[in-house]
Biopython code that builds the backbone (N, CA, C, O; Angstrom):
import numpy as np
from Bio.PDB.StructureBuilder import StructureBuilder

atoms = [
    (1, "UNK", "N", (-8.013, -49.491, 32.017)),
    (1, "UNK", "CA", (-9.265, -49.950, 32.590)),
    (1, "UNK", "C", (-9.976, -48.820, 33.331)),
    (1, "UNK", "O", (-11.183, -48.583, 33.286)),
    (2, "UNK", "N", (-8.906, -48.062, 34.123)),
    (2, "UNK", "CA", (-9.723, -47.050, 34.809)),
    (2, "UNK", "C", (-10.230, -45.717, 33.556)),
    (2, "UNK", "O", (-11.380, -45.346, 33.322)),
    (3, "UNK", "N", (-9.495, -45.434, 33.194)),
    (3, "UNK", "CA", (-9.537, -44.876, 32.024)),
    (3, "UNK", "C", (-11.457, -45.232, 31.339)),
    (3, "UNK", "O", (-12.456, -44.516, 31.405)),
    (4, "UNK", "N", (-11.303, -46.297, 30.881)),
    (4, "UNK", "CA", (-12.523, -46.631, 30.524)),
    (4, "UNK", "C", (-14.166, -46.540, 31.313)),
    (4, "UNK", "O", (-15.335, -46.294, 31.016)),
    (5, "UNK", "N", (-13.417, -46.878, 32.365)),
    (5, "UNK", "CA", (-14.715, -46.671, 33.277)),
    (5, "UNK", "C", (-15.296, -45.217, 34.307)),
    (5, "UNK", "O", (-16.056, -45.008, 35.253)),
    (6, "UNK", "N", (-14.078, -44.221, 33.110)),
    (6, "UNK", "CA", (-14.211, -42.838, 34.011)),
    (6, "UNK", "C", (-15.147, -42.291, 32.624)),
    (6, "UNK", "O", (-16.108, -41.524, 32.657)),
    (7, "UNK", "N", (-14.401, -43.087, 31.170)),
    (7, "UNK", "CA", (-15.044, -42.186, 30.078)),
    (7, "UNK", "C", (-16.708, -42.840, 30.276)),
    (7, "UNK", "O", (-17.667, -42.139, 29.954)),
    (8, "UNK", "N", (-16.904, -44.270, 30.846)),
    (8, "UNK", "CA", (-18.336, -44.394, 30.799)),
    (8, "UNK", "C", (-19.134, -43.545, 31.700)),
    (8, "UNK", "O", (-20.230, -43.051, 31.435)),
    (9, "UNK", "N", (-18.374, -43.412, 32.943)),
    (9, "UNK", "CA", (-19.125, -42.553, 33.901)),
    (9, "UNK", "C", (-19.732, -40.996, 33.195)),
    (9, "UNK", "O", (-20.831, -40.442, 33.179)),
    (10, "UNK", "N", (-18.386, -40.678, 32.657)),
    (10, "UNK", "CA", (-18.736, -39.240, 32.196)),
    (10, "UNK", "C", (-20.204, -39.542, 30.969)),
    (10, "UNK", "O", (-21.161, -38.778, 30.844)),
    (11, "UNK", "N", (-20.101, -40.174, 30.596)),
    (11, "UNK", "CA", (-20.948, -40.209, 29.213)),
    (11, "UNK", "C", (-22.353, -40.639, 30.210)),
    (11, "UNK", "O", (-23.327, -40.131, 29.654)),
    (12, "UNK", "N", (-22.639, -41.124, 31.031)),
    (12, "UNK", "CA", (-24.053, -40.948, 31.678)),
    (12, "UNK", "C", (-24.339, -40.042, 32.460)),
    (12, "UNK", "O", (-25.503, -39.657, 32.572)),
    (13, "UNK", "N", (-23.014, -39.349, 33.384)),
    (13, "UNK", "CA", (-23.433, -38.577, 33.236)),
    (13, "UNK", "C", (-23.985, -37.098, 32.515)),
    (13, "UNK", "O", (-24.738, -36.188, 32.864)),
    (14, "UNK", "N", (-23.066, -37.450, 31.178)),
    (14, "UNK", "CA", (-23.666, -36.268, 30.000)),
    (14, "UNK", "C", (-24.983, -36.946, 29.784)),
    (14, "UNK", "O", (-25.728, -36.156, 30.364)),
    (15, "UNK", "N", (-25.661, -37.789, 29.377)),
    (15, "UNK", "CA", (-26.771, -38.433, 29.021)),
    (15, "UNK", "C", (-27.872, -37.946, 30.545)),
    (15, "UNK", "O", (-28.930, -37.351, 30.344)),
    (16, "UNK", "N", (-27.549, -38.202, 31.561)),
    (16, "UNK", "CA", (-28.654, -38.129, 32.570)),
    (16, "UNK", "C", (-28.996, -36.238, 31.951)),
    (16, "UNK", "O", (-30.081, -36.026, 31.409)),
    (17, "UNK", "N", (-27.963, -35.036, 32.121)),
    (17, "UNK", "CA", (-27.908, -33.846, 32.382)),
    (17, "UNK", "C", (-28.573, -33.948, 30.986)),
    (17, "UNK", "O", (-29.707, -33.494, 31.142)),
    (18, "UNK", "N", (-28.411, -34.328, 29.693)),
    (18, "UNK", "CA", (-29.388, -34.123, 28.748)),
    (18, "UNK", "C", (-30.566, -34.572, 28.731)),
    (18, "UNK", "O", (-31.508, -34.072, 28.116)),
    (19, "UNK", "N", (-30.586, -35.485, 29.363)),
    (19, "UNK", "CA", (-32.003, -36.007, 29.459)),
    (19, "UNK", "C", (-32.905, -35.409, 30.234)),
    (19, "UNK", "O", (-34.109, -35.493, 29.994)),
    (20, "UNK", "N", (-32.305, -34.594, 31.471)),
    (20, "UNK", "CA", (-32.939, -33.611, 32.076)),
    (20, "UNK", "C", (-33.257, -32.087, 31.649)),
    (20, "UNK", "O", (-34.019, -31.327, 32.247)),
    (21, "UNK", "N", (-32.540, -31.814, 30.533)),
    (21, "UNK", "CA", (-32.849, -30.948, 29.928)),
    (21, "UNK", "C", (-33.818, -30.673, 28.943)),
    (21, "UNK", "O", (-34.199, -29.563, 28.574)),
    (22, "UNK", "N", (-34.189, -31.800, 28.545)),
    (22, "UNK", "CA", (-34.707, -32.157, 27.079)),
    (22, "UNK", "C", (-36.177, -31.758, 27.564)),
    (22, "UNK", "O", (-36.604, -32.049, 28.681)),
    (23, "UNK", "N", (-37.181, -30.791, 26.223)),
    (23, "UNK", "CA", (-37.746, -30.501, 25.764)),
    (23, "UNK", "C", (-39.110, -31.937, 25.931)),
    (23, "UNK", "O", (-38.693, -33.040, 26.284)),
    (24, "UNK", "N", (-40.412, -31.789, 25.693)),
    (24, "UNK", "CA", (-40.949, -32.758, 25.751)),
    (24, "UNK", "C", (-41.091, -32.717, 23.883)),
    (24, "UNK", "O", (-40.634, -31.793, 23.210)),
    (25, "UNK", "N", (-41.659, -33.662, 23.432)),
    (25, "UNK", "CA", (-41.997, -33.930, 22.111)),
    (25, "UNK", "C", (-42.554, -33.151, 21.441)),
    (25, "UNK", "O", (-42.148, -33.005, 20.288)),
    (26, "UNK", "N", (-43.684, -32.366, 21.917)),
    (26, "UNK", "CA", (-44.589, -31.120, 21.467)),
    (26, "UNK", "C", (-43.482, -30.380, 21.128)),
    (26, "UNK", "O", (-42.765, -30.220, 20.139)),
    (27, "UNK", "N", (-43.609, -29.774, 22.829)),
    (27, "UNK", "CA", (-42.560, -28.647, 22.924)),
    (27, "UNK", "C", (-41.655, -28.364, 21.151)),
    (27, "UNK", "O", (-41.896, -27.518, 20.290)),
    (28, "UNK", "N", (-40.814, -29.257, 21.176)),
    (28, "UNK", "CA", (-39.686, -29.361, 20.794)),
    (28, "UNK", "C", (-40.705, -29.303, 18.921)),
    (28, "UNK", "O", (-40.249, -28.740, 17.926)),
    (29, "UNK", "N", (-41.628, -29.810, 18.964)),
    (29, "UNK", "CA", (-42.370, -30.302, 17.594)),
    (29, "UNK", "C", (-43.154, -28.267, 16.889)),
    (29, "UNK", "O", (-43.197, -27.704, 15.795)),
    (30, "UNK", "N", (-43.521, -27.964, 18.091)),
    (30, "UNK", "CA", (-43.928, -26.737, 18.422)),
    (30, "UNK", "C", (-42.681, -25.702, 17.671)),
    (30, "UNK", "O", (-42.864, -25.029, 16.656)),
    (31, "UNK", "N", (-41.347, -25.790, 18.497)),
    (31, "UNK", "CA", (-40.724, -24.955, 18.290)),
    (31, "UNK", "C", (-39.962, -24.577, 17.357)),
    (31, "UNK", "O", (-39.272, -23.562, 17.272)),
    (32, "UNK", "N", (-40.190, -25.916, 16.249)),
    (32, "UNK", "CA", (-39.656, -26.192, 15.003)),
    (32, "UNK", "C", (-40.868, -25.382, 14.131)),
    (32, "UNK", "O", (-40.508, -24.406, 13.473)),
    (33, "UNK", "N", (-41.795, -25.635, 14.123)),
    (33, "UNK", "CA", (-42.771, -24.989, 13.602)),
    (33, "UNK", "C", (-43.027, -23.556, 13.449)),
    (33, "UNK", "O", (-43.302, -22.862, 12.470)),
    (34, "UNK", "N", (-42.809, -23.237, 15.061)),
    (34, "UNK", "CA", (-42.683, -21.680, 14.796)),
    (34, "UNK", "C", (-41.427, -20.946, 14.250)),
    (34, "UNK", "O", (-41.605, -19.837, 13.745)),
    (35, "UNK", "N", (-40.141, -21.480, 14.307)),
    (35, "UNK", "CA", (-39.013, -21.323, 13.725)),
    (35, "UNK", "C", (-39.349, -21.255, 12.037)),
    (35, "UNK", "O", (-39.201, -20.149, 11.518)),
    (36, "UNK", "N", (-39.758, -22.303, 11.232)),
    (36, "UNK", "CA", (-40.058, -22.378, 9.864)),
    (36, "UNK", "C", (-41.246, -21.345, 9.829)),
    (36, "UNK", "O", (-41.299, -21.143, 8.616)),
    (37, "UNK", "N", (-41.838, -20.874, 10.162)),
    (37, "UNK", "CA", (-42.912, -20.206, 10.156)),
    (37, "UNK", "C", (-41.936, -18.731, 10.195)),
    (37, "UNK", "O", (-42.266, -18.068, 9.211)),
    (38, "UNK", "N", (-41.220, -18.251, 10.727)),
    (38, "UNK", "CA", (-40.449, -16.980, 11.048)),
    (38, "UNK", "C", (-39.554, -16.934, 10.046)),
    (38, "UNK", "O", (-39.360, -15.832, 9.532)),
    (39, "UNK", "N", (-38.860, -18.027, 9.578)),
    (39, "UNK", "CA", (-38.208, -18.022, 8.253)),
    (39, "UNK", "C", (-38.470, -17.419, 7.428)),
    (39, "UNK", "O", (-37.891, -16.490, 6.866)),
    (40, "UNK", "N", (-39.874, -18.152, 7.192)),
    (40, "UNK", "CA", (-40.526, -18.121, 5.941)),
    (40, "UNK", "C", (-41.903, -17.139, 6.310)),
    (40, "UNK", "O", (-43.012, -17.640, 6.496)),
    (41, "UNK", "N", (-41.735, -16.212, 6.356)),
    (41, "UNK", "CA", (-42.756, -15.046, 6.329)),
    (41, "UNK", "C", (-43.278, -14.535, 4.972)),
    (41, "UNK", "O", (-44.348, -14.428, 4.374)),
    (42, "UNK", "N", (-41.779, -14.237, 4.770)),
    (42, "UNK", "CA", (-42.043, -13.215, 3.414)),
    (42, "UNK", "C", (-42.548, -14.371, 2.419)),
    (42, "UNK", "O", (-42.331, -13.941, 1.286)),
    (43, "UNK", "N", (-43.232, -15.885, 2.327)),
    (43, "UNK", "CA", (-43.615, -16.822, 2.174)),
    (43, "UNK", "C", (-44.768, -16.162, 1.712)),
    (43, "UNK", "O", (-45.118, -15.799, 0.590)),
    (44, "UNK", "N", (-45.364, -16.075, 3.014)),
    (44, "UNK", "CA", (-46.715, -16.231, 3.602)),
    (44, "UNK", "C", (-47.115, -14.766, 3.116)),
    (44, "UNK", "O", (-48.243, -14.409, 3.458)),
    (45, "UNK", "N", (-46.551, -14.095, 2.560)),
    (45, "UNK", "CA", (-46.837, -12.693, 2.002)),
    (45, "UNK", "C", (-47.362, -12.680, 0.878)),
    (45, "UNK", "O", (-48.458, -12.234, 0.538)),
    (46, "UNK", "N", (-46.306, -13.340, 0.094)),
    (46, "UNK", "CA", (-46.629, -13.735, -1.161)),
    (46, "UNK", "C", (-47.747, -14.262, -1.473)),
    (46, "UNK", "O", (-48.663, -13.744, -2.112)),
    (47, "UNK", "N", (-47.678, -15.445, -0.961)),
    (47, "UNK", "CA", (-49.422, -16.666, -0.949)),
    (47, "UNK", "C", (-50.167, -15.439, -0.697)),
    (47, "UNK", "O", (-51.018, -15.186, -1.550)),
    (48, "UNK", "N", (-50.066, -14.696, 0.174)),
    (48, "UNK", "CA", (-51.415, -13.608, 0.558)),
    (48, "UNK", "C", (-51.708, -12.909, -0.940)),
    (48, "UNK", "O", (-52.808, -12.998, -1.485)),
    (49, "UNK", "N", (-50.635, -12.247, -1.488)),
    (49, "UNK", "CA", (-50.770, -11.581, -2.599)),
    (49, "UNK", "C", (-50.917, -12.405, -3.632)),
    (49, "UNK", "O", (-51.668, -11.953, -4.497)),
    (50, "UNK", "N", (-50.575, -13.202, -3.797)),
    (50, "UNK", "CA", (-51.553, -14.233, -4.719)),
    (50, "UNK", "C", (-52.900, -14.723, -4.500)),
    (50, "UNK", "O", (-53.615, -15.226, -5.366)),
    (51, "UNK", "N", (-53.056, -14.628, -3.860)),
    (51, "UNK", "CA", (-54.661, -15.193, -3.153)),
    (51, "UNK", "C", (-55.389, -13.526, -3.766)),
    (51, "UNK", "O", (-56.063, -13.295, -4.770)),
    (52, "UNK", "N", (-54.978, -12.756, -2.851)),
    (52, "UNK", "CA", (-55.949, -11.578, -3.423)),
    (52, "UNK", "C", (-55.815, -11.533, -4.862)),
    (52, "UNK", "O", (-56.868, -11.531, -5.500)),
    (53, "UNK", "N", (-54.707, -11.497, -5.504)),
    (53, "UNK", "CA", (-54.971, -11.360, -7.318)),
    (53, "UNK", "C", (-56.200, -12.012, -7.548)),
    (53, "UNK", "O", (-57.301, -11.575, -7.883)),
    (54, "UNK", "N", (-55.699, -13.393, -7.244)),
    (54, "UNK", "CA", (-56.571, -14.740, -8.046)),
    (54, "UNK", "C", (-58.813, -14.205, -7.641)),
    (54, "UNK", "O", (-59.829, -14.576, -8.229)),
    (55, "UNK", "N", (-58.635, -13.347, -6.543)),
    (55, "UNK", "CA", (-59.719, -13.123, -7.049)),
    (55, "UNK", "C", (-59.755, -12.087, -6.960)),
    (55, "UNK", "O", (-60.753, -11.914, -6.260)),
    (56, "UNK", "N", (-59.189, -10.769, -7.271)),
    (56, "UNK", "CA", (-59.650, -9.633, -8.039)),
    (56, "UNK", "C", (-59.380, -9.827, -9.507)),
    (56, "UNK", "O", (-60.133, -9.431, -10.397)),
    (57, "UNK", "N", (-58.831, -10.136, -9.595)),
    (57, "UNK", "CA", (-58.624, -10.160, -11.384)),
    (57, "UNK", "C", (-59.126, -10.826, -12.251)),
    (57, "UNK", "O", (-58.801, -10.663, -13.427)),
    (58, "UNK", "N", (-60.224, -11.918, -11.793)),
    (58, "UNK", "CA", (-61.203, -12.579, -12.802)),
    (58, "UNK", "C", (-62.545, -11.325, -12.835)),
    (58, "UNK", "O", (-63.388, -11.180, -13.721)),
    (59, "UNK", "N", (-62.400, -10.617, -11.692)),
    (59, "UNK", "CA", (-63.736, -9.349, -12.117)),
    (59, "UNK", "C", (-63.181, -8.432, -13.159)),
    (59, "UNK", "O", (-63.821, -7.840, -14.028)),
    (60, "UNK", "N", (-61.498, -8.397, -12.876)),
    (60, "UNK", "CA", (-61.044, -7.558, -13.909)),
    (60, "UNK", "C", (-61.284, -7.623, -15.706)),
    (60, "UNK", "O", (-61.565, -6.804, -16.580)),
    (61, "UNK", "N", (-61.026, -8.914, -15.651)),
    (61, "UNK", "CA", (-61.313, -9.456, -17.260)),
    (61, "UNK", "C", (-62.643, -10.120, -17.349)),
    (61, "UNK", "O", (-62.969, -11.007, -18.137)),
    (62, "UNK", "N", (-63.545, -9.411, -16.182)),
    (62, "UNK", "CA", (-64.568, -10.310, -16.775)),
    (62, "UNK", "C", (-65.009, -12.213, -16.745)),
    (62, "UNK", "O", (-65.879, -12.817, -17.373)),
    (63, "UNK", "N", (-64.277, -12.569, -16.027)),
    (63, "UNK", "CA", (-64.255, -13.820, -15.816)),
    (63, "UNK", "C", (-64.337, -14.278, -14.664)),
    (63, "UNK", "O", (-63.479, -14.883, -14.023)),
    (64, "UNK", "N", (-65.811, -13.876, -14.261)),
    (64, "UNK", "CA", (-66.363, -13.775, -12.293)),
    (64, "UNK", "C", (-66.324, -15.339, -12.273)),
    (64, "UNK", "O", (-66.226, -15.839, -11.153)),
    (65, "UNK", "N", (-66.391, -16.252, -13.431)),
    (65, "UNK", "CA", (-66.138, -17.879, -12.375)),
    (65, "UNK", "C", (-65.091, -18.206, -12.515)),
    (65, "UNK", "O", (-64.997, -19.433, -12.503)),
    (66, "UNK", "N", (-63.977, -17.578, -12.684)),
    (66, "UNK", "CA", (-62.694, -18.304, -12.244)),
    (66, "UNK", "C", (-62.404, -17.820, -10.671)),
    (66, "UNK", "O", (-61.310, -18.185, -10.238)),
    (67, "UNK", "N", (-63.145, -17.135, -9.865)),
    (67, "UNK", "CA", (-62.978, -16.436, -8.850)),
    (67, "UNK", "C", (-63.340, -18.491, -7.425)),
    (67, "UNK", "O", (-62.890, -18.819, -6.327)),
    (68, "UNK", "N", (-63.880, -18.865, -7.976)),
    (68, "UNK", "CA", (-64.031, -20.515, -7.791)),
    (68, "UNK", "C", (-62.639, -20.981, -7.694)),
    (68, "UNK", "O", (-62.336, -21.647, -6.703)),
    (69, "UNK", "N", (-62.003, -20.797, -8.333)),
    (69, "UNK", "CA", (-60.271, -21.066, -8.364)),
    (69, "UNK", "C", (-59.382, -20.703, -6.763)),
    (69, "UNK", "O", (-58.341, -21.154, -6.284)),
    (70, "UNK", "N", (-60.212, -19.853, -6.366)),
    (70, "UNK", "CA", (-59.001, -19.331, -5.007)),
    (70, "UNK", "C", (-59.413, -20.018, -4.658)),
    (70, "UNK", "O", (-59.095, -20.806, -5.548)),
    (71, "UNK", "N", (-60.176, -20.795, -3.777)),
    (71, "UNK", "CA", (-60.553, -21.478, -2.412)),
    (71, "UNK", "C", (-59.439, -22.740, -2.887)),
    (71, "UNK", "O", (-58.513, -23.135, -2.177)),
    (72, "UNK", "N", (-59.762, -23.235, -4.203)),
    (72, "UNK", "CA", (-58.935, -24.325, -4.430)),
    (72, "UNK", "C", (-57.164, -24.265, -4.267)),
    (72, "UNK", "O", (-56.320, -25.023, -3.789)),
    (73, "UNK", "N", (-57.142, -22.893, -4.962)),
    (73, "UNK", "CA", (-55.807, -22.631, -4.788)),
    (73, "UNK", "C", (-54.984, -22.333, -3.513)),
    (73, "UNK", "O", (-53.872, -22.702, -3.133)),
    (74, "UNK", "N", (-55.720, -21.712, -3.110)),
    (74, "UNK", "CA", (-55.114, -21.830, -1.190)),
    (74, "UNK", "C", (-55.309, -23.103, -0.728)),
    (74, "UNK", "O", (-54.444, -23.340, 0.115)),
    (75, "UNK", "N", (-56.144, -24.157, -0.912)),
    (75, "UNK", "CA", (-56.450, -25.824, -0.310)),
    (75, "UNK", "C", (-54.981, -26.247, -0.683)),
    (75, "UNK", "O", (-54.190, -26.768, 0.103)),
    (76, "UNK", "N", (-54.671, -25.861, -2.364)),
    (76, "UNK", "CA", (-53.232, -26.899, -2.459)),
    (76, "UNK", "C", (-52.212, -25.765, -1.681)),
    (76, "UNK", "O", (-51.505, -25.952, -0.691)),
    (77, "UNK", "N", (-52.331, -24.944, -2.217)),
    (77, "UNK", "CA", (-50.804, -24.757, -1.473)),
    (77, "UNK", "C", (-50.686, -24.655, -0.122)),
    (77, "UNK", "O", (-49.603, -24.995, 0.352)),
    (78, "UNK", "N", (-51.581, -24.249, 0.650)),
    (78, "UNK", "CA", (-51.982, -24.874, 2.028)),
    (78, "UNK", "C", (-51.326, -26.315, 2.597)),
    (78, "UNK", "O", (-50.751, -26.364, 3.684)),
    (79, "UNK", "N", (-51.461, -27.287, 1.864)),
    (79, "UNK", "CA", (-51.367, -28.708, 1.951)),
    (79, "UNK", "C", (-49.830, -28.899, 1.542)),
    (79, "UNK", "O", (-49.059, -29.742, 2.001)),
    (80, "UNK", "N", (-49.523, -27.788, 0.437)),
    (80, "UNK", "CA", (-47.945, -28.247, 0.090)),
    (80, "UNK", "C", (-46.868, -27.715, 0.925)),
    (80, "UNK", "O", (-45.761, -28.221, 1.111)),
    (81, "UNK", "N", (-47.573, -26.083, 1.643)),
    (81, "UNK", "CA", (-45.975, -25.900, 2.538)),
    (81, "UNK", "C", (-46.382, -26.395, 3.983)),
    (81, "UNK", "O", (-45.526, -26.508, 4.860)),
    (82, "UNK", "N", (-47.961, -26.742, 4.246)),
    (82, "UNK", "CA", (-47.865, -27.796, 5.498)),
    (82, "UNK", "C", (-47.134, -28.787, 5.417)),
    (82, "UNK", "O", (-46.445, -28.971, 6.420)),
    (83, "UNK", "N", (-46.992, -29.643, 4.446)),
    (83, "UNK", "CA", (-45.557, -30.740, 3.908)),
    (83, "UNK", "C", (-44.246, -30.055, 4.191)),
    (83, "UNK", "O", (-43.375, -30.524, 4.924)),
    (84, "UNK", "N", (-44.165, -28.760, 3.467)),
    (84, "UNK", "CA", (-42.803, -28.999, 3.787)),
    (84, "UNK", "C", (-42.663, -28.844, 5.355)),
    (84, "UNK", "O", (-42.061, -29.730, 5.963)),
    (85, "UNK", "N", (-43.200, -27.738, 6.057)),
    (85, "UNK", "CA", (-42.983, -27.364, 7.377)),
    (85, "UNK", "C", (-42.707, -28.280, 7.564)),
    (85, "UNK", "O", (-41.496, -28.342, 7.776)),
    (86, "UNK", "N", (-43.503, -29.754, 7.657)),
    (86, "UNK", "CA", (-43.604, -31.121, 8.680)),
    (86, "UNK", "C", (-42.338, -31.716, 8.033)),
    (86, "UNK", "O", (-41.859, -32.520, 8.833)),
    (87, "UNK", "N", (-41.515, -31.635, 6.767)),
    (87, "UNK", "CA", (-40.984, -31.875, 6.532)),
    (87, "UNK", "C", (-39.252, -31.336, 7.491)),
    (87, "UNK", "O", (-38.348, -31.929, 8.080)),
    (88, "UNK", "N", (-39.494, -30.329, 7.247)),
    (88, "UNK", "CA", (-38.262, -29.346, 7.446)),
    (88, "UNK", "C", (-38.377, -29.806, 9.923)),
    (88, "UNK", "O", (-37.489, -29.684, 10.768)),
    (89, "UNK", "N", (-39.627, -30.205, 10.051)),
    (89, "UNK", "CA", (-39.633, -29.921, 11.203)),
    (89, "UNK", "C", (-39.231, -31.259, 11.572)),
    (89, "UNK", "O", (-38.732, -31.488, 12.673)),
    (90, "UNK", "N", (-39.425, -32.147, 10.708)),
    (90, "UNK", "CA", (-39.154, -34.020, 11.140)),
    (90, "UNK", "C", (-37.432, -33.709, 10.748)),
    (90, "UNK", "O", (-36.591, -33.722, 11.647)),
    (91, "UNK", "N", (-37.216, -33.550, 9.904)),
    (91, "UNK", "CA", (-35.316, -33.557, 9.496)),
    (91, "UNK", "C", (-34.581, -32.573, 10.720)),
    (91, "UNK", "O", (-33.432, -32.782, 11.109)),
    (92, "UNK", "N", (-35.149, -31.853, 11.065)),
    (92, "UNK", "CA", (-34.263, -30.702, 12.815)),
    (92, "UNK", "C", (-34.596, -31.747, 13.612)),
    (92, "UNK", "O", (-33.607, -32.293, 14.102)),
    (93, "UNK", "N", (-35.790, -32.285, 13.957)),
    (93, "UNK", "CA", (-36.226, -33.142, 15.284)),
    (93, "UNK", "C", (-35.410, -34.910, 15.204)),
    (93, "UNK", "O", (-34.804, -35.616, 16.010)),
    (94, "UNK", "N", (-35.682, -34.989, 14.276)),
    (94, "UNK", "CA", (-34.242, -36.357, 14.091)),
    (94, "UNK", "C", (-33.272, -36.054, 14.067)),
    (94, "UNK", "O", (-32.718, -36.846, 14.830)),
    (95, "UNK", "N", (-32.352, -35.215, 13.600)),
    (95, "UNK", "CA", (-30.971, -34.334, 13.554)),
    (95, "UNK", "C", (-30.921, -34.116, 15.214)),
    (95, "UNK", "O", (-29.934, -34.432, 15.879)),
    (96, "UNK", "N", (-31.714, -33.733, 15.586)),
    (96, "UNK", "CA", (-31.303, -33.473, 17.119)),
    (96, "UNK", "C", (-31.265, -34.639, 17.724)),
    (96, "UNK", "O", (-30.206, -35.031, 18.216)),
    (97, "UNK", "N", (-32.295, -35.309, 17.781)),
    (97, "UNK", "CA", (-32.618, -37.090, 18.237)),
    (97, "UNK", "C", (-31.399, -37.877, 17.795)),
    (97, "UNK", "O", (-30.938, -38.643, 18.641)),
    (98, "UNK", "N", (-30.791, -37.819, 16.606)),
    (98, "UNK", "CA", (-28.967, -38.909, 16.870)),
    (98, "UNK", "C", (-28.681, -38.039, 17.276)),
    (98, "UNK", "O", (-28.304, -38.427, 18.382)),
    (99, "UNK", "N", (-28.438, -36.299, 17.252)),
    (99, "UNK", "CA", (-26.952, -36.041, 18.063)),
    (99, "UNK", "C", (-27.192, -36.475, 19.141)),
    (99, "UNK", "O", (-26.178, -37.080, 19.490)),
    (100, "UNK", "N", (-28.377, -36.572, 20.352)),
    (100, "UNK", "CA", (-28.306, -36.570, 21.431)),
    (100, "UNK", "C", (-27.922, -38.089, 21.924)),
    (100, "UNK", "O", (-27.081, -38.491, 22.728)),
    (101, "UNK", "N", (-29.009, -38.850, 21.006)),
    (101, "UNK", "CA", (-28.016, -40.528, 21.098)),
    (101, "UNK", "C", (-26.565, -40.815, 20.686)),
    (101, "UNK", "O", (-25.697, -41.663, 20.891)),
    (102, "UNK", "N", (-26.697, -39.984, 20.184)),
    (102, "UNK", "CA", (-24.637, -40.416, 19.741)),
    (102, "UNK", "C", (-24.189, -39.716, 20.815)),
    (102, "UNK", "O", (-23.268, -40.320, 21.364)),
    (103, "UNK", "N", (-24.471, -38.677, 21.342)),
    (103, "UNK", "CA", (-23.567, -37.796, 22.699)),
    (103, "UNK", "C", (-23.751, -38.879, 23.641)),
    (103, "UNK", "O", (-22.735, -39.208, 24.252)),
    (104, "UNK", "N", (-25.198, -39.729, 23.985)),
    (104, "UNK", "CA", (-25.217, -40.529, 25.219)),
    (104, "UNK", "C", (-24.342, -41.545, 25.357)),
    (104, "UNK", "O", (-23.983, -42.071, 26.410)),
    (105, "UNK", "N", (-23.942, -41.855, 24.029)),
    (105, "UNK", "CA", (-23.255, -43.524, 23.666)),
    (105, "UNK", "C", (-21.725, -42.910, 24.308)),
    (105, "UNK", "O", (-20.734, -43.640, 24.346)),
]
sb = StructureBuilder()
sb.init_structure("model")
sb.init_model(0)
sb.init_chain("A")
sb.init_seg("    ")
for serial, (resi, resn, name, xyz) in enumerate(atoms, 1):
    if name == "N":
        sb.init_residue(resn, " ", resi, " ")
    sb.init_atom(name, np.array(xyz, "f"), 0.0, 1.0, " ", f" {name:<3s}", serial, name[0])
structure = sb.get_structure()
């Protein structure tokens, strides 16, 4: 019995000391973001060097209206690794959110 009511004590107080530690929602939403962002640089290099091809190289062959194509092409892929980021940043921010509820329990 005592036993039990020393492991509950301890477990709020691990729960209060995390809870005082804890990050606000931004914060924490923020820091996931810039983390995937530092990952993934050499990402963001690439997209760059694709972006410049896509419009030097329709002057190259002569084909000045496919140069209409970049704006579009940066819109999607813009939109697709903003997905993943939010993706990659919701799966760390729940991953952290049960460990910290399973540590409180």
């Amino acid at each position: 019995m005592k036993e039990q009511k020393n492991e509950s004590k301890e477990k709020l107080i691990t729960a209060d000391a995390s809870q005082a530690n804890t990050f606000s929602f931004e914060e924490r939403k923020s820091y996931f973001k810039k983390k995937w962002r530092k990952e993934h640089i050499f990402l963001y290099v690439i997209l760059f060097l694709i972006l410049a091809a896509s419009i030097v190289l329709p002057f190259a062959f002569d084909r000045p209206y496919f140069v209409g194509l970049a704006p579009l092409i940066v819109c999607i892929e813009y939109g697709y690794q903003n997905n993943k980021m939010m993706i990659y940043v919701e799966k760390n921010f729940m991953t952290k959110e049960s460990d910290a509820q399973t540590q409180s329990r």
